[in-house]
N, C-alpha and C positions, 0 to 999 in steps of 0.2 A: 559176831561169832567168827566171822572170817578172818580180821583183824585176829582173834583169840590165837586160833590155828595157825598163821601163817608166821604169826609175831612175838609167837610167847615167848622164845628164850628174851626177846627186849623186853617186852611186859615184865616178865620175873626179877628182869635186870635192874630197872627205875622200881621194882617193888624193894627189892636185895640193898638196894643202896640208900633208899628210906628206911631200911632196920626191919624189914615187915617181912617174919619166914611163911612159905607156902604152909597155909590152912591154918596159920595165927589170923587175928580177929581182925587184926591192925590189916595183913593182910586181905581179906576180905573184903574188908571196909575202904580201903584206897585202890582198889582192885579197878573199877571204872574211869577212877582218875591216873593212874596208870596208860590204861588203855587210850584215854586221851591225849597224854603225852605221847603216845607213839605215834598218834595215828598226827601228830602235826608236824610228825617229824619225816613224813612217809615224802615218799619221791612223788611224782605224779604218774611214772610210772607204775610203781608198787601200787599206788591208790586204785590205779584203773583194772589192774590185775586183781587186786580184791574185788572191785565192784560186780569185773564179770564174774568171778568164781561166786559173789553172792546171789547173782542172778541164776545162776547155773543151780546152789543151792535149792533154792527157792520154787523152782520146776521139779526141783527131785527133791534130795534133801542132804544133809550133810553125811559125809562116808565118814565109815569108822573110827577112823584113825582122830576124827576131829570130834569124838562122842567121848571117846577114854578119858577115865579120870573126871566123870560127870560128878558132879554137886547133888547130894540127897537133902532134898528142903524137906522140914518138916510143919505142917500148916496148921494151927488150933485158932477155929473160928467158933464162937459162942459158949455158953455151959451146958443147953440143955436145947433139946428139939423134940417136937413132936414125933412119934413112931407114925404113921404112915407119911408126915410128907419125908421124912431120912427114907422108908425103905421104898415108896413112890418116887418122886420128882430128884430126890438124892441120886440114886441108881442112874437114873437119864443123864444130870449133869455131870456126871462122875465120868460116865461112858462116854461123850459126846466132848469133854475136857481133854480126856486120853487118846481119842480121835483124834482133837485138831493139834496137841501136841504132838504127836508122832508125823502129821502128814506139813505140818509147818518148820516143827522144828528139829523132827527126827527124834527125838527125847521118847521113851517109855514109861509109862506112870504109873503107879501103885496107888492105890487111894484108900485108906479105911477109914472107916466112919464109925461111930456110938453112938446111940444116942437111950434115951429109959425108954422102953416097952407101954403097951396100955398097960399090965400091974406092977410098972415100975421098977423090974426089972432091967436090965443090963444087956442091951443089943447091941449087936456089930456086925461088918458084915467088908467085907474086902472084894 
């Protein structure tokens, strides 16, 4: 993430020059192998200057400027669940996911869930 922040106009650049525009697939998809080309290309300088600012991170969490322009994932896990473990045990990891994302990675989360009802109706709950 630090790397992301500190290197993007290079990252964009080995992305731009493989044919891959920002938020095309191609981009997305070689978006890590990108990142790895920069980071072998980094000084030792530059490297250790990332590592403290990841450390620094990591105690607090990343500032704004390096959160813009965040990726909204969207997650479909199963077809069907049971109505009290979605609105029991669901709830808890939902909230406790959103937790350690924000205190790890600074990231805010949204989470909704569906799942059928006991008459089989049509639950949700955000």
């Amino acid at each position: 993430m630090v790397i992301a922040d500190q290197e993007k106009a290079k990252i964009d650049d080995v992305l731009a020059r493989a044919g891959h525009a920002p938020g095309s697939s191609g981009y997305i998809k070689n978006y890590q192998r990108a990142v790895g080309k920069v980071i072998k290309r980094l000084t030792a300088e530059n490297m250790e200057r990332a590592e403290k600012t990841a450390k620094e991170w990591n105690d607090t969490h990343p500032p704004q400027r390096s959160k813009q322009g965040e990726t909204l994932i969207l997650w479909q896990h199963g077809t069907e669940t049971t109505g009290r473990a979605a609105e029991g045990k669901g709830r808890k990891f939902a909230h406790e996911f959103s937790k350690a994302m924000w205190k790890h990675c600074g990231a805010r989360v949204v989470v909704m869930a569906a799942w059928k009802g006991a008459a089989g109706d049509i639950m949700y709950g955000l």
